[in-house]
C-alpha positions in Angstrom: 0.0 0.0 0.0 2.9 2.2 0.5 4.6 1.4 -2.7 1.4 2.0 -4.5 0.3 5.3 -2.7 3.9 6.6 -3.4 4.3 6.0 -7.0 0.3 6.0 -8.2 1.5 6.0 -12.0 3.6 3.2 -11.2 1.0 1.6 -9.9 -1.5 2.5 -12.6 0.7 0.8 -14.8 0.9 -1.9 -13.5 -3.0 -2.3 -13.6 -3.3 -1.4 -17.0 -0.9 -4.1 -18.6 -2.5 -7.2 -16.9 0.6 -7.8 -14.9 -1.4 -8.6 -11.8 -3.4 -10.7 -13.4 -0.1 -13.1 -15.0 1.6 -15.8 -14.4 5.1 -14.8 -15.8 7.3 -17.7 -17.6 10.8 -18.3 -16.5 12.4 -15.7 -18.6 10.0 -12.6 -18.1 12.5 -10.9 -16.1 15.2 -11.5 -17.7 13.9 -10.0 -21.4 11.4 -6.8 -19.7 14.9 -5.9 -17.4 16.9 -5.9 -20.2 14.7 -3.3 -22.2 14.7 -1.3 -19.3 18.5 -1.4 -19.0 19.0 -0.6 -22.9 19.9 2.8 -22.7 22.2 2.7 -19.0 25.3 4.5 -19.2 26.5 4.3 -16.0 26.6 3.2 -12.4 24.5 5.2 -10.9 21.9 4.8 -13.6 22.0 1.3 -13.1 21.1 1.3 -9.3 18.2 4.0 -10.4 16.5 1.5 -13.0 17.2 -1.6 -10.9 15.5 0.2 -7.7 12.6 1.0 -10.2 12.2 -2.3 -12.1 12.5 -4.4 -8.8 9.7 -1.5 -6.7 7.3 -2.4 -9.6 8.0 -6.3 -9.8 8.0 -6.7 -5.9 4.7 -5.1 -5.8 3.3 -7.3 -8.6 4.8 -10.3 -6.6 3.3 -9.1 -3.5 -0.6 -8.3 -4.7 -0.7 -11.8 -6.4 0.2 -13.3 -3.0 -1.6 -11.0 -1.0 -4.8 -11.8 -3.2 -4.2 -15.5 -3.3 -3.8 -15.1 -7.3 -0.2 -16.9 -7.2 0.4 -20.4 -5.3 3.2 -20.1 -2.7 5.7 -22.0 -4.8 5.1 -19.3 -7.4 5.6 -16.4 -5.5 9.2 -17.8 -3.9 10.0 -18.7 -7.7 9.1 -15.3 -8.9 11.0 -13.4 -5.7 14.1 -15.6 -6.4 13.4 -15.5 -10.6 13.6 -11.1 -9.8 16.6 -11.6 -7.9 18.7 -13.9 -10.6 17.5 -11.4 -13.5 19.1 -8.2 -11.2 22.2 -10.6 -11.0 22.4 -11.5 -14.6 21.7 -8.0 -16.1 23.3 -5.8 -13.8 26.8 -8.1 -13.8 26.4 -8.2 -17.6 26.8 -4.2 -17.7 29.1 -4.1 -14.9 31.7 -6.3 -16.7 31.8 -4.2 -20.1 32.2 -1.4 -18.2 35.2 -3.1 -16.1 36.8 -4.2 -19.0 37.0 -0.9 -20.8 38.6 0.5 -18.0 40.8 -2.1 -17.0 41.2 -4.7 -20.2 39.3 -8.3 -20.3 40.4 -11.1 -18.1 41.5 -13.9 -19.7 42.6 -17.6 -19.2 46.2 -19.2 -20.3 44.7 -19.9 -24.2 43.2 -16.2 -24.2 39.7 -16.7 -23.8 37.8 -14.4 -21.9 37.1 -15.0 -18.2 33.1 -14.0 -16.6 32.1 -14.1 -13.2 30.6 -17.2 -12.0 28.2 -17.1 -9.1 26.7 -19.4 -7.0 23.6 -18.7 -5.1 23.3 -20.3 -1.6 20.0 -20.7 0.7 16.9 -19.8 0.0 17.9 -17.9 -3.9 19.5 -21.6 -4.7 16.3 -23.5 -3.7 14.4 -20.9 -5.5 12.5 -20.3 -1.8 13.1 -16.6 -1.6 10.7 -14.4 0.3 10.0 -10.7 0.1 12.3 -10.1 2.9 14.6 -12.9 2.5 18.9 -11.8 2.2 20.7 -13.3 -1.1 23.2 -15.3 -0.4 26.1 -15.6 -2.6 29.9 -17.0 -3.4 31.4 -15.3 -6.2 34.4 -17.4 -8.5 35.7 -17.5 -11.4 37.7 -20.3 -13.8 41.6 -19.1 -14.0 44.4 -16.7 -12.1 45.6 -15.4 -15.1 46.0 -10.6 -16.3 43.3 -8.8 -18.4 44.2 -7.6 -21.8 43.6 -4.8 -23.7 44.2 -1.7 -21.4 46.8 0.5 -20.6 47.9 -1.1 -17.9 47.3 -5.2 -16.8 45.6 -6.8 -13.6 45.4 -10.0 -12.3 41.9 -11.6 -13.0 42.1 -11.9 -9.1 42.2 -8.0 -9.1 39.7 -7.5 -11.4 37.1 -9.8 -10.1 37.3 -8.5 -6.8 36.7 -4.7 -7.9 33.6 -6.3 -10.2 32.5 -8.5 -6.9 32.4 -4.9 -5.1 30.5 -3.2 -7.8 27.7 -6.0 -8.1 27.1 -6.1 -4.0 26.5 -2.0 -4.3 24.5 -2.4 -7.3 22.1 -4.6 -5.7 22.7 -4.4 -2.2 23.4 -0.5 -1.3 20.1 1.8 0.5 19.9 4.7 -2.3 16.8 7.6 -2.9 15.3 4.8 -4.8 15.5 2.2 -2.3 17.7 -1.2 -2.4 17.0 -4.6 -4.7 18.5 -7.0 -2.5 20.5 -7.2 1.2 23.9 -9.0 -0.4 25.4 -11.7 2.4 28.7 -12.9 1.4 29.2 -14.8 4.8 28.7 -18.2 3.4 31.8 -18.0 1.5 35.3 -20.0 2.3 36.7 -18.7 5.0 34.0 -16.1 5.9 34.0 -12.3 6.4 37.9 -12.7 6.7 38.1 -14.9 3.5 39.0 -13.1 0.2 36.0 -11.7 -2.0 36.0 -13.8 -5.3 38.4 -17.3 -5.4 39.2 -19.2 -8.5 38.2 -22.6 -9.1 41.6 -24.4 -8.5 42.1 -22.5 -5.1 37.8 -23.1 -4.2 38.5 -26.8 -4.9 41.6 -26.7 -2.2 39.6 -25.1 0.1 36.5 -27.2 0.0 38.8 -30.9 0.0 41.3 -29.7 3.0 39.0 -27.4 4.8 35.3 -27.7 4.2 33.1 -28.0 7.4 30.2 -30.0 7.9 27.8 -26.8 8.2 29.4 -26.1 4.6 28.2 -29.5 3.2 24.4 -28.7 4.2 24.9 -25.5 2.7 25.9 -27.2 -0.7 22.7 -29.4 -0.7 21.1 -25.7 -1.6 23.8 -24.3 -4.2 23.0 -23.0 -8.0 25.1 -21.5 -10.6 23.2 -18.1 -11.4 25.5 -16.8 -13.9 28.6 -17.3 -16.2 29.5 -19.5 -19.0 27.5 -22.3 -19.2 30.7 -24.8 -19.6 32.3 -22.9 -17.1 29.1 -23.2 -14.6 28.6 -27.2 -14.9 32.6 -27.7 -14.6 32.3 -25.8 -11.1 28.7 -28.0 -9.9 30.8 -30.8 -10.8 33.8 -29.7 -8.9 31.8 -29.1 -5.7 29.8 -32.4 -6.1 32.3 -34.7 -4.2 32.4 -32.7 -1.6 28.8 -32.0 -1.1 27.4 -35.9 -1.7 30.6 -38.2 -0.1 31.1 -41.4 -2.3 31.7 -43.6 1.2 29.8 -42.9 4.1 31.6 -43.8 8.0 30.4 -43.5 10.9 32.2 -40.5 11.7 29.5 -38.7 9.4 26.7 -39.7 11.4 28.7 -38.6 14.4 29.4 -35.2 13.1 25.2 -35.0 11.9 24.3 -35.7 15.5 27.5 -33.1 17.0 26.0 -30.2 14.7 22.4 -30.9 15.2 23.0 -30.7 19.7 25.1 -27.3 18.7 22.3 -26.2 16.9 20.4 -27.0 19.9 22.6 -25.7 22.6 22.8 -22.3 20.8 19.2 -21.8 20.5 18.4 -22.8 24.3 21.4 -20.1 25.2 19.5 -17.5 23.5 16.1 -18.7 24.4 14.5 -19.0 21.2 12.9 -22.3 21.6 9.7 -21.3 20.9 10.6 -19.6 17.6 8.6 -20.4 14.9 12.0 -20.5 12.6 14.4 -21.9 15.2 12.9 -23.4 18.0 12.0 -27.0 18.3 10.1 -28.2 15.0 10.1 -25.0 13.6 11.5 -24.4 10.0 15.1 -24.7 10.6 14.7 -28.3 12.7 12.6 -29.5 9.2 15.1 -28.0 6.9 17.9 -29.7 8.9 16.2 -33.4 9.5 15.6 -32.9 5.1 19.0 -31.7 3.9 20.6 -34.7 6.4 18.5 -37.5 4.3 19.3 -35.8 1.5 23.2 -35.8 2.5 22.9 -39.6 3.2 
């Protein structure tokens, strides 16, 4: 009601062209964003317009809901379908505009390098809410310098300064609003890990140093963008260490040691009658499902 009070045009609109009334395909974002992003020339301009295009989608999203128009499964596909065509189409502009300043990353043979992201949670199990946080790890294929510019990066370099400009595209509070609260958290090594890894050195990481909390997490992940070759070579990377070939006891152990953490943490904070947390609440289900999936 506050959307639609604030921006009656906008919301005109969106009464007129039947929008309410539709159950969009897979790739409706994707092709009405990218007519809307045809004419962007810059950063800022990119924010504005992704602000606008998500204010007018959300409030579709959240009438059909509201209304009882859209099933529930459709309105966590179409919150997390939004949030993938932001991704897609923002990183798209982000990286031309990168690589005009600082040349194209490339691998060993030449061949240009894109960002490859993996959405985690909720946005990988297309579950998102209205409210719900992105969650994402950012990669890419091979170290290797950009060409073309003045002077050369590393692709490490270069990812990292695209990573940045991606999270405040989508994630920063502006005039217009934000698209999408950005967590990074989930990524090796945390907070204190680096920003973007390549595969070889996310392959390392995951083999010597992956937790068990990292494994459920995995159940969850999708590739959201990058080459396609480049995305199935990653899923097939992290495969092993997500679904173990053997299975010992110690893994049954180390289900049982997390799931009495879980526990102990949320009688400490004296949640146990949350609805998300507590005893058979969301997180309990989502944790007895992902451990049968796991085994």
């Amino acid at each position: 009601a506050e959307q639609c009070s604030a921006d009656p045009a906008l919301f005109q609109q969106l009464v007129e062209s039947g929008d309410l009334a539709k159950s969009y395909d897979a790739d409706t974002y994707l092709q009405r964003l990218q007519q809307q992003l045809a004419e962007v020339s810059g950063e800022e301009q990119l924010s504005q317009q992704l602000r606008i295009f998500r204010r007018r989608e959300m409030i579709r999203i959240v009438w059909r809901d509201f209304t009882r128009s859209a099933p529930m499964l459709e309105t966590t596909r179409d919150a997390t379908l939004l949030a993938e065509a932001c991704i897609v189409k923002a990183l798209d502009i982000l990286h031309r505009h990168l690589c005009t300043q600082l040349g194209t990353p490339v691998n060993s043979l030449g061949e240009e390098q894109r960002l490859v992201i993996i959405a985690m949670g909720k946005m990988g199990a297309y579950e998102l809410n209205i409210s719900s946080d992105i969650d994402l790890i950012f990669a890419y294929p091979e170290a290797g310098q950009t060409q073309g510019a003045a002077r050369s990066i590393s692709n490490q370099e270069f990812f990292v300064r695209l990573g940045q400009q991606l999270i405040a595209a989508i994630d920063r509070q502006t005039a217009d609003g934000f698209v999408f609260r950005v967590d990074m958290r989930l990524r090796p090594y945390g907070q204190s890990g680096a920003l973007v890894l390549n595969f070889a050195a996310l392959e390392e990481y995951y083999l010597t140093q992956g937790r068990d909390w990292e494994r459920y997490a995995m159940v969850k992940a999708r590739v959201v963008s990058g080459d396609p070759a480049e995305a199935q070579a990653l899923q097939q990377m992290l495969q092993p260490f997500t679904y173990r070939k053997y299975l010992d006891f110690g893994v049954f152990e180390s289900i049982r040691d997390l799931k009495s953490k879980i526990e102990t943490e949320v009688r400490r904070n004296g949640r146990d009658q949350n609805v998300k947390v507590g005893r058979g609440g969301i997180r309990e289900i989502e944790f007895i499902v992902q451990s049968m999936q796991l085994l």
